[in-house]
Every structure is written in structure tokens, then in C-alpha cells.
Biopython code that builds the backbone (N, CA, C, O; Angstrom):
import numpy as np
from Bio.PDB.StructureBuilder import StructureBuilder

atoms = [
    (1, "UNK", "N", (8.519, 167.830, 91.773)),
    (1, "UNK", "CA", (7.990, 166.892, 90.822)),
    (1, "UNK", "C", (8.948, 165.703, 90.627)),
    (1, "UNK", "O", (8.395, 164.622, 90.424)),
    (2, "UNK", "N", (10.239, 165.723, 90.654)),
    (2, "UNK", "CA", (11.273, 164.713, 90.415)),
    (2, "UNK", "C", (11.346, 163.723, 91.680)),
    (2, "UNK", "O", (11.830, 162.598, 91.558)),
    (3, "UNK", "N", (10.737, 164.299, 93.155)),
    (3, "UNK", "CA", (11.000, 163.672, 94.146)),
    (3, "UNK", "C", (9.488, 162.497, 94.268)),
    (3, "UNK", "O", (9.345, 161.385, 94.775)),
    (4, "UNK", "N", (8.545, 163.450, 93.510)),
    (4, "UNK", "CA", (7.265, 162.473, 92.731)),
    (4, "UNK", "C", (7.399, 161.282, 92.484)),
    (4, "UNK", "O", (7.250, 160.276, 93.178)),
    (5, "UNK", "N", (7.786, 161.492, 91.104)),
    (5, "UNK", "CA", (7.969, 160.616, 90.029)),
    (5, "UNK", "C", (9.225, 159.264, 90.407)),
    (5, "UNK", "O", (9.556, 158.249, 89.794)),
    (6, "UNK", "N", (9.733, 159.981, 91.923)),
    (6, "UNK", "CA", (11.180, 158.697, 92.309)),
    (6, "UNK", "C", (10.373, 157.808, 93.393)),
    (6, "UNK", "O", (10.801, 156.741, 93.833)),
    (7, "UNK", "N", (9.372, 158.292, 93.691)),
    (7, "UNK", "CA", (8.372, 157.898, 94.890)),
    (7, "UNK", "C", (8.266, 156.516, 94.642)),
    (7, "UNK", "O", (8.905, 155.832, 95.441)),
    (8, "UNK", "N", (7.584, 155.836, 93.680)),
    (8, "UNK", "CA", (7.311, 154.629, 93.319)),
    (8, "UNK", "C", (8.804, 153.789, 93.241)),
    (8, "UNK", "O", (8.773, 152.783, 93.949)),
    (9, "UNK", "N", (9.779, 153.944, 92.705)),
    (9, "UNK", "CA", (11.064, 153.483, 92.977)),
    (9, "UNK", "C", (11.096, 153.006, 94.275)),
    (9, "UNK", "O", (10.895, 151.806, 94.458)),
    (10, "UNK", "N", (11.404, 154.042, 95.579)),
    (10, "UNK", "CA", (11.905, 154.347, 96.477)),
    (10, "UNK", "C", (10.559, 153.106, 97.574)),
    (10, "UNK", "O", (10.882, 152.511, 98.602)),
    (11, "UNK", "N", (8.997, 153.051, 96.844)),
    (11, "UNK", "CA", (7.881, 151.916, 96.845)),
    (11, "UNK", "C", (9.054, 150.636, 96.825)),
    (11, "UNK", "O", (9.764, 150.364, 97.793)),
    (12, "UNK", "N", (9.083, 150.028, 95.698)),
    (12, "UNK", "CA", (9.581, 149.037, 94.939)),
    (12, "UNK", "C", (10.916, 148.694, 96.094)),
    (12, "UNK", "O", (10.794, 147.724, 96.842)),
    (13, "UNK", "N", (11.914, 149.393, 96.144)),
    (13, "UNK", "CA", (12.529, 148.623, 96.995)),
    (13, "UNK", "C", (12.367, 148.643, 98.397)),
    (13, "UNK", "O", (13.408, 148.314, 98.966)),
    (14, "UNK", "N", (11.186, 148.981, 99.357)),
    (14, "UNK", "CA", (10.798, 148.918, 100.454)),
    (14, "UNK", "C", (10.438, 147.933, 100.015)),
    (14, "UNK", "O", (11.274, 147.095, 100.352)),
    (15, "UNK", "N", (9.528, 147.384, 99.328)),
    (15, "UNK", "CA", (8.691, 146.454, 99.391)),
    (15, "UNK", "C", (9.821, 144.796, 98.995)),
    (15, "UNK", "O", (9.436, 143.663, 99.284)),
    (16, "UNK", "N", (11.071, 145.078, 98.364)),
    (16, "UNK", "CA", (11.810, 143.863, 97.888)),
    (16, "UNK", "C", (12.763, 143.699, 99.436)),
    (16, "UNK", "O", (13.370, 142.642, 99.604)),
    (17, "UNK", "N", (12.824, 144.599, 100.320)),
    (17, "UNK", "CA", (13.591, 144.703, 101.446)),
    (17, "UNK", "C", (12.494, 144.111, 102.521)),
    (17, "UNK", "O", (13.013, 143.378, 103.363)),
    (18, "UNK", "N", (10.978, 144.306, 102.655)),
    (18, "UNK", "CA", (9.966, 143.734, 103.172)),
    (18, "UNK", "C", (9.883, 142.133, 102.579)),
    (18, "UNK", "O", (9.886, 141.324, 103.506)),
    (19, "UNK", "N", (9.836, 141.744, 101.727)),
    (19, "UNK", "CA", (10.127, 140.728, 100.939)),
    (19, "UNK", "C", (11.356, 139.897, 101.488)),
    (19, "UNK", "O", (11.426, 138.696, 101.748)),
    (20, "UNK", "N", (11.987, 140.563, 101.553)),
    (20, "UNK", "CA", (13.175, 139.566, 102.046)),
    (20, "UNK", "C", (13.555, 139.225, 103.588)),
    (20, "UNK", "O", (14.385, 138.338, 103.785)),
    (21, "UNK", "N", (13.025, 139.840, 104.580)),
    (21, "UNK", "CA", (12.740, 140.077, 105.805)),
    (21, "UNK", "C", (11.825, 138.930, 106.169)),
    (21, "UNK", "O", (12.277, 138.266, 107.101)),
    (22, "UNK", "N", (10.490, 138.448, 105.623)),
    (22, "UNK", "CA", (9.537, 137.956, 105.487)),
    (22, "UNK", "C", (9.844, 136.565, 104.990)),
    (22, "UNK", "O", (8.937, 135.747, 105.142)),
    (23, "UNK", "N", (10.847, 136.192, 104.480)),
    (23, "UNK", "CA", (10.413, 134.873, 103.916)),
    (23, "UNK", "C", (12.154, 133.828, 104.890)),
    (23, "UNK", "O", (12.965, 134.053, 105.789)),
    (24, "UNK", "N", (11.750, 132.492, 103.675)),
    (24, "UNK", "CA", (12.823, 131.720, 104.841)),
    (24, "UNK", "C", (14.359, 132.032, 104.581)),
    (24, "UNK", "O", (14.723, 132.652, 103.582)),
    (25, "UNK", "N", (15.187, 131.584, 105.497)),
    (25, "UNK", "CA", (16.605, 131.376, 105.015)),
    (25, "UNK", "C", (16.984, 130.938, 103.691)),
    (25, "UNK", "O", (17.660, 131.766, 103.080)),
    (26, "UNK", "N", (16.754, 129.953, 103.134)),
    (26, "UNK", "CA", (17.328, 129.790, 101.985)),
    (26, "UNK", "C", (16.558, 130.711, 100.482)),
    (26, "UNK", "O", (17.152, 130.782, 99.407)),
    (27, "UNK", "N", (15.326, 131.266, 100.700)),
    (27, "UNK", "CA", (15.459, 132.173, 99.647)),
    (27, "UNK", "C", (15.602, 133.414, 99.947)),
    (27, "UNK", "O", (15.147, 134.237, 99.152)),
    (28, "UNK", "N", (16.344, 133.926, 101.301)),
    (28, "UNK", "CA", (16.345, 134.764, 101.502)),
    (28, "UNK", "C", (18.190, 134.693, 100.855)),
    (28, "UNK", "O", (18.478, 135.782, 100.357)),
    (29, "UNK", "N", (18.939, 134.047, 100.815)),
    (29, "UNK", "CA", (20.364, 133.557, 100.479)),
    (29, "UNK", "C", (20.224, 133.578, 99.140)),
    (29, "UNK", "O", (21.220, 134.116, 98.657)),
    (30, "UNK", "N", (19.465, 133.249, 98.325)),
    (30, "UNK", "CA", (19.612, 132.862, 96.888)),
    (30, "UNK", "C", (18.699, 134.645, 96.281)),
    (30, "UNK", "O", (19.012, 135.057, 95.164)),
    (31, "UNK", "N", (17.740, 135.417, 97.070)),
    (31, "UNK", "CA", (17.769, 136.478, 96.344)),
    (31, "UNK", "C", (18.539, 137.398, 96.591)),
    (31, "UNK", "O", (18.758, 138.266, 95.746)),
    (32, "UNK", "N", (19.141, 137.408, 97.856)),
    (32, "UNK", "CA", (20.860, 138.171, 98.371)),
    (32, "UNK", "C", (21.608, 138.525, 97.505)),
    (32, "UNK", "O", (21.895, 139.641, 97.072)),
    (33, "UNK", "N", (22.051, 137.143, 97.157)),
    (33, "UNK", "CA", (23.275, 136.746, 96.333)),
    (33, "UNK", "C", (22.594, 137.038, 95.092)),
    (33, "UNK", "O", (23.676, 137.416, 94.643)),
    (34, "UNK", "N", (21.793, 137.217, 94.107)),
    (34, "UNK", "CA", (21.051, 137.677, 92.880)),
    (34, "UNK", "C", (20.837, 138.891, 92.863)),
    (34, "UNK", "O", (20.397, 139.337, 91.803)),
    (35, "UNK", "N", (21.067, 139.865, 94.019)),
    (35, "UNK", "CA", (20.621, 141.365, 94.277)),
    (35, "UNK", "C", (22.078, 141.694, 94.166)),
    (35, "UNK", "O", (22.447, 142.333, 93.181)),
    (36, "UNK", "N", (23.169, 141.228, 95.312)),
    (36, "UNK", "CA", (24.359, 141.660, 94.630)),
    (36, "UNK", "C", (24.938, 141.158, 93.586)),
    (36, "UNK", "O", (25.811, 141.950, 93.229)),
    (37, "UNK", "N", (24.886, 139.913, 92.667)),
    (37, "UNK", "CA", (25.560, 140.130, 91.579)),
    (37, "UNK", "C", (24.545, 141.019, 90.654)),
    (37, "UNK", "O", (25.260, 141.331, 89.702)),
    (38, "UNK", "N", (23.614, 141.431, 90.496)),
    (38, "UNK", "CA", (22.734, 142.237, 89.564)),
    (38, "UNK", "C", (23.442, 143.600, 90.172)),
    (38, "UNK", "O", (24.113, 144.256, 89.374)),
    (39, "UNK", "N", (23.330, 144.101, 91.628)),
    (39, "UNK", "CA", (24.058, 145.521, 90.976)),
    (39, "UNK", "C", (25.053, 145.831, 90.843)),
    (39, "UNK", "O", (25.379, 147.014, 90.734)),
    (40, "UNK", "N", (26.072, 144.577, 90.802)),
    (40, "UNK", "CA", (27.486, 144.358, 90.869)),
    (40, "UNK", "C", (27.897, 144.658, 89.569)),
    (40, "UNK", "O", (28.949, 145.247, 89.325)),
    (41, "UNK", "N", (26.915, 144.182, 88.525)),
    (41, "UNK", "CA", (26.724, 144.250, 87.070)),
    (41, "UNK", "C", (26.111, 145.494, 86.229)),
    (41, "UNK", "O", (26.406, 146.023, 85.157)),
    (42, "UNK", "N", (25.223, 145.689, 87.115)),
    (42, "UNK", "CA", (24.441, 147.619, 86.878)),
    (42, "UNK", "C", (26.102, 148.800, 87.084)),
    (42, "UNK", "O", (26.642, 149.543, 86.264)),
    (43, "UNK", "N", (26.457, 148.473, 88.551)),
    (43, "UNK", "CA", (27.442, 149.599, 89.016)),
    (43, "UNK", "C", (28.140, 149.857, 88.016)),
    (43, "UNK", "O", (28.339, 150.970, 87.529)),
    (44, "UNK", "N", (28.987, 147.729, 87.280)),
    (44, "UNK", "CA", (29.917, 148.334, 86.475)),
    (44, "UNK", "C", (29.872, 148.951, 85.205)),
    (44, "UNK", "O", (30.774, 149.553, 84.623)),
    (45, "UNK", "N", (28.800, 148.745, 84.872)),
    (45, "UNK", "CA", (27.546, 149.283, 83.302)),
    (45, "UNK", "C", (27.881, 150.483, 83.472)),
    (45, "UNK", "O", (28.526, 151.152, 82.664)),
    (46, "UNK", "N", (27.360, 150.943, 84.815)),
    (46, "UNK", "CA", (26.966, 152.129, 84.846)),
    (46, "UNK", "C", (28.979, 153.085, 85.104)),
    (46, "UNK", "O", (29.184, 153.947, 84.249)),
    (47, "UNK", "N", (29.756, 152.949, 85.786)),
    (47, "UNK", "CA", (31.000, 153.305, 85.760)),
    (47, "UNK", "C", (31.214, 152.951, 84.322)),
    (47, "UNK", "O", (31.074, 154.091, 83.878)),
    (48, "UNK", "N", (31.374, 152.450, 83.597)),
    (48, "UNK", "CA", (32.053, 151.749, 82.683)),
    (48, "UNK", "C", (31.542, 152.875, 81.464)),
    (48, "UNK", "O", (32.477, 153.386, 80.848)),
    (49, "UNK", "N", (29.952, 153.367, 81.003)),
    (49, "UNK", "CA", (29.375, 154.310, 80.114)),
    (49, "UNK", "C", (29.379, 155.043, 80.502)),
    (49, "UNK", "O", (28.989, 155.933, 79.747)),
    (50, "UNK", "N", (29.789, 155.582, 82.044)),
    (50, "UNK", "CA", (30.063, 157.185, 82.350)),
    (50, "UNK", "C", (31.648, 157.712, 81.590)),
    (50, "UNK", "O", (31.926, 158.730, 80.956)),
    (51, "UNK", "N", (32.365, 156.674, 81.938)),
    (51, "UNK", "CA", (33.845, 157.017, 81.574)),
    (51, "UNK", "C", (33.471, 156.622, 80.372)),
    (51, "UNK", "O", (33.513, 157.820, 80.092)),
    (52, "UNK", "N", (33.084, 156.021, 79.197)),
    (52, "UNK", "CA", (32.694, 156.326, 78.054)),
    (52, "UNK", "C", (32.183, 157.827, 77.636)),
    (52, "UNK", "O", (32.411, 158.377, 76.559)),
    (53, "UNK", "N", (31.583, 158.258, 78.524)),
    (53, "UNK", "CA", (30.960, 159.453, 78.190)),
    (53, "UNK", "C", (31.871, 160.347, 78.474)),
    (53, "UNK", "O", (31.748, 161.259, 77.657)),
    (54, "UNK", "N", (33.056, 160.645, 79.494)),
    (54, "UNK", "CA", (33.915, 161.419, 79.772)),
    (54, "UNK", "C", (35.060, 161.488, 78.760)),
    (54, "UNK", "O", (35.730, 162.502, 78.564)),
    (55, "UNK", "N", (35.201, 160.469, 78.216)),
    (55, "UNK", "CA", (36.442, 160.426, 77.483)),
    (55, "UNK", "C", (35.747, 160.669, 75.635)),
    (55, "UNK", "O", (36.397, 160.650, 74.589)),
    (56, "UNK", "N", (34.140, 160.893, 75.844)),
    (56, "UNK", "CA", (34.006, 161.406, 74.736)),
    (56, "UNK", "C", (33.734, 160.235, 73.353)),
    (56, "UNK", "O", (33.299, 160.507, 72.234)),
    (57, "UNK", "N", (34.242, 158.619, 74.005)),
    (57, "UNK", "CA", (34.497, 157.445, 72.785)),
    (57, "UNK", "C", (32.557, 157.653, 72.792)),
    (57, "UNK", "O", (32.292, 157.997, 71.641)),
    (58, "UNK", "N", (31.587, 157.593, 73.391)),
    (58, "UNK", "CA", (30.534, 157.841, 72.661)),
    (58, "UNK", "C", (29.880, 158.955, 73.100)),
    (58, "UNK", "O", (30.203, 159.613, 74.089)),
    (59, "UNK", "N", (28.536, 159.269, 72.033)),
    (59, "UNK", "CA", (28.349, 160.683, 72.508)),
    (59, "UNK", "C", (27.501, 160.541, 73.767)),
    (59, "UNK", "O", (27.060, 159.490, 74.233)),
    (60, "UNK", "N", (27.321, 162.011, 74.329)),
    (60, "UNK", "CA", (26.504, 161.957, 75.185)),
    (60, "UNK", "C", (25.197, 162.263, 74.760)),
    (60, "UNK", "O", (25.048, 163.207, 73.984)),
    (61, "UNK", "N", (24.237, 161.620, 75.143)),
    (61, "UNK", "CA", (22.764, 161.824, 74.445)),
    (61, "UNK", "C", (22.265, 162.678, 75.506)),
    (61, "UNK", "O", (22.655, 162.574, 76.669)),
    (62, "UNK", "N", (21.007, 163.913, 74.931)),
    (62, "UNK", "CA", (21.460, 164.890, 75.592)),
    (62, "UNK", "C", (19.243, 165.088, 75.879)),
    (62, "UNK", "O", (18.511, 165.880, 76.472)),
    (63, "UNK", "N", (19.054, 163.830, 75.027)),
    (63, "UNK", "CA", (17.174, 163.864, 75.485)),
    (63, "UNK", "C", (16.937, 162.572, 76.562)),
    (63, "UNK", "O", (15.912, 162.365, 77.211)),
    (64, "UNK", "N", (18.219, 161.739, 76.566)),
    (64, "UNK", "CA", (17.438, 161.080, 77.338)),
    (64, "UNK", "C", (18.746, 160.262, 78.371)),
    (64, "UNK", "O", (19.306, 159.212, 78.055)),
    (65, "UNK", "N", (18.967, 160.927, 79.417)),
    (65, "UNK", "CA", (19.937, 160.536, 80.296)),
    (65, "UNK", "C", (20.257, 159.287, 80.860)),
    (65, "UNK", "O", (19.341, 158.800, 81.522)),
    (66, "UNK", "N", (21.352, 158.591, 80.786)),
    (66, "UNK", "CA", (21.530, 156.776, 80.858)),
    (66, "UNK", "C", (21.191, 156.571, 82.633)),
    (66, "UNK", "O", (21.210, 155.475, 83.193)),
    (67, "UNK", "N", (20.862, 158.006, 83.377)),
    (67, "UNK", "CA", (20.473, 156.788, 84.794)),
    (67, "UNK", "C", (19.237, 156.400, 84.643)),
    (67, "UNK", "O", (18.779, 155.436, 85.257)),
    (68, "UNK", "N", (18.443, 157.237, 83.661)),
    (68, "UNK", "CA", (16.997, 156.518, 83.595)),
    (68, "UNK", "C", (16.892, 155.145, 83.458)),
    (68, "UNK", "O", (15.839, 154.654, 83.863)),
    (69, "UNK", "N", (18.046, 154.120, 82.803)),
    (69, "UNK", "CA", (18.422, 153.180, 82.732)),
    (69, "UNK", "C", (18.513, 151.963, 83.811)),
    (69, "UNK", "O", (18.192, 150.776, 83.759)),
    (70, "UNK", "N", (19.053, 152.733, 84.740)),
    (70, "UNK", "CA", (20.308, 151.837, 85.813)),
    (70, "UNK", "C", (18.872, 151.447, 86.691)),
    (70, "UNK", "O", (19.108, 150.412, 87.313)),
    (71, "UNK", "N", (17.739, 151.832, 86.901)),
    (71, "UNK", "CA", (16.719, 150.433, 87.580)),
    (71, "UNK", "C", (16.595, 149.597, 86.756)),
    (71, "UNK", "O", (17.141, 148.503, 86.897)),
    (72, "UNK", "N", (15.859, 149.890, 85.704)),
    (72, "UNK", "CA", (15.517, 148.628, 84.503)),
    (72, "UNK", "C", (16.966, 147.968, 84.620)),
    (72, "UNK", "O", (16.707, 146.799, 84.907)),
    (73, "UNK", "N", (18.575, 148.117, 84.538)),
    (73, "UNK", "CA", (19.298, 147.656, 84.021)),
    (73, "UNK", "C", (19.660, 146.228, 85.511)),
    (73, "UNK", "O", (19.969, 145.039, 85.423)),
    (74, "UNK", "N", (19.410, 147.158, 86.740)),
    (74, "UNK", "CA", (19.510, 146.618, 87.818)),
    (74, "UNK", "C", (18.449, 145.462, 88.142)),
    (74, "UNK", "O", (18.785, 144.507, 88.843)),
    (75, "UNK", "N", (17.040, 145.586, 87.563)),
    (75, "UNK", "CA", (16.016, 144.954, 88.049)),
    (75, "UNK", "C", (16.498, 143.327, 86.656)),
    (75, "UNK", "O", (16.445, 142.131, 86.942)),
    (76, "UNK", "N", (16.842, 143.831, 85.504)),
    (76, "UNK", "CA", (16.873, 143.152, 84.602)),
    (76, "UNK", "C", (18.186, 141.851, 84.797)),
    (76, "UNK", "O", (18.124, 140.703, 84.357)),
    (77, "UNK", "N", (19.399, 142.516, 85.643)),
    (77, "UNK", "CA", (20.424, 142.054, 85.938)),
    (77, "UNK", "C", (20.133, 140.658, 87.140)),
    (77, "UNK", "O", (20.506, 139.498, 86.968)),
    (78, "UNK", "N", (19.334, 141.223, 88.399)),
    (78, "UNK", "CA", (19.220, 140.341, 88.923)),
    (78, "UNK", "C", (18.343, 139.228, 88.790)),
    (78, "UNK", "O", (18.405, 138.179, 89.432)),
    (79, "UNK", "N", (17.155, 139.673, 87.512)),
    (79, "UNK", "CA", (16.856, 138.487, 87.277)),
    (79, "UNK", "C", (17.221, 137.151, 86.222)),
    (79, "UNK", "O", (16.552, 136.128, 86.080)),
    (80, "UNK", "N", (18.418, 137.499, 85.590)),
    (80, "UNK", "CA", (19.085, 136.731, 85.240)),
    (80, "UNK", "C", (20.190, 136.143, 86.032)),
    (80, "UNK", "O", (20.919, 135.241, 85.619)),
    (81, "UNK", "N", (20.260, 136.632, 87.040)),
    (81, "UNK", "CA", (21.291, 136.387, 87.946)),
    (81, "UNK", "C", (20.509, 135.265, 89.027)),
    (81, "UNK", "O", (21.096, 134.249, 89.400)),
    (82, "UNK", "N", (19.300, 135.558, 89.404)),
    (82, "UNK", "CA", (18.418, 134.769, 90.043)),
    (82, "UNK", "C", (18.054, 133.595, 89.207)),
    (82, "UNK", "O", (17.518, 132.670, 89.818)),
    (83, "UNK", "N", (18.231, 133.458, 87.994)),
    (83, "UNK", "CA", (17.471, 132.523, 87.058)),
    (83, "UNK", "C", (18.829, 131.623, 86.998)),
    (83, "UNK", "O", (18.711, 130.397, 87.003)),
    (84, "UNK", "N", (20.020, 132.182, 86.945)),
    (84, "UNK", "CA", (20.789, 131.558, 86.645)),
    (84, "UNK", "C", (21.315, 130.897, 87.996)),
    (84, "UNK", "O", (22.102, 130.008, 87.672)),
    (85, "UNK", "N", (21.222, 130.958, 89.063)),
    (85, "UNK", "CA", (21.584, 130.195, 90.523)),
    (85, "UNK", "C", (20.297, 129.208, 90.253)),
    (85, "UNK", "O", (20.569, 128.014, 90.376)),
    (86, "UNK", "N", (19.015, 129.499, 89.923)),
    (86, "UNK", "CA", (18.031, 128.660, 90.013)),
    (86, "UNK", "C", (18.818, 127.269, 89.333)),
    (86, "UNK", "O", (19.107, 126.244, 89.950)),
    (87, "UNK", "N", (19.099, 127.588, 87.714)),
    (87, "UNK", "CA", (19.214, 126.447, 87.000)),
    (87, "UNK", "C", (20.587, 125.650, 87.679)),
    (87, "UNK", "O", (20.719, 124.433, 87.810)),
    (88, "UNK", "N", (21.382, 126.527, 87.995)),
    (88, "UNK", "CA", (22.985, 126.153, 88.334)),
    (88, "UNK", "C", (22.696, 124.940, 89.676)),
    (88, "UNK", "O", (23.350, 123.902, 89.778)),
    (89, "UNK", "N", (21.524, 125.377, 90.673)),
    (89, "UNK", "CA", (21.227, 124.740, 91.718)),
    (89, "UNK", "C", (20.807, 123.392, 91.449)),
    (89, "UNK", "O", (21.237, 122.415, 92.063)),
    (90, "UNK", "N", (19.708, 123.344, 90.248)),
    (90, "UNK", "CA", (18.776, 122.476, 89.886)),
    (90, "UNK", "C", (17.301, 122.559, 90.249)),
    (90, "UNK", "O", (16.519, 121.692, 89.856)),
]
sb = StructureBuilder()
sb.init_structure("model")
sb.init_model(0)
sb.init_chain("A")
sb.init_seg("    ")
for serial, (resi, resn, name, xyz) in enumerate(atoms, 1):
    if name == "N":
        sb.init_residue(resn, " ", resi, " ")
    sb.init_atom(name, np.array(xyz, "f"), 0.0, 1.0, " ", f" {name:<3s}", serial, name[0])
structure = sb.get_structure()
């Protein structure tokens, strides 16, 4: 059931890797560079509230586990990261 429910995920980035294959050089460069600084920014979220959680400074919540997080946090990351090369570009 868990390998289910990851199915649509595992959808989603075939289809952003088809996506990027498919289109030209220069937005293939500008969503690159927006994919790695977004999970550049997820990874360190995500290292950064694990060792929070190891060392105990917050609790561990025990109904609802923080990787459920790390797509939304990843999908959310690069599109501020994409928005922000947009404006930076002009």
C-alpha cells in the first residue's frame, strides 16, 4: 500500500524529467538551476529538523512524520526559486 500511494510522486517527477528533455535550451537552464537550488534548500530543511529532532531541541511528532513534508517543501522551494531567476532576469 505505501509503494501505492508513492506511485503518483514517482508520476510527477517522470513527467518534470520528460518536461525538461522536451523543451529548449534556455528553459531547460533556468528550470535546472530552480530544481537545484529548491532541493538544495529542501535537503538542508530537511538535515537541519532531523538533527533538531536528534538532539531532542524539538519534539518529535509522532502522528505525522516531517518527510511527508520534503515534496511539498521541495516543489514549494523551487518555485520560488524559479520565480525569483524569472524577476532577477527581467
Amino acid at each position: 500500500m505505501a509503494v501505492l500511494t508513492g506511485m503518483p510522486l514517482i508520476a510527477v517527477f517522470w513527467l518534470l524529467a520528460r518536461f525538461l528533455r522536451e523543451t529548449d535550451e534556455y528553459t531547460q537552464q533556468t528550470q535546472a538551476v530552480a530544481m537545484l537550488k529548491g532541493g538544495a534548500i529542501t535537503l538542508s530543511l530537511v538535515v537541519m529538523c532531523g538533527f533538531l529532532e536528534l538532539y531532542n531541541v524539538v519534539p518529535k511528532l509522532e502522528h505525522f512524520p516531517l518527510m511527508m513534508m520534503v515534496a511539498p517543501t521541495f516543489f514549494g522551494a523551487w518555485g520560488l526559486c524559479y520565480a525569483y531567476q524569472v524577476m532577477q532576469r527581467g
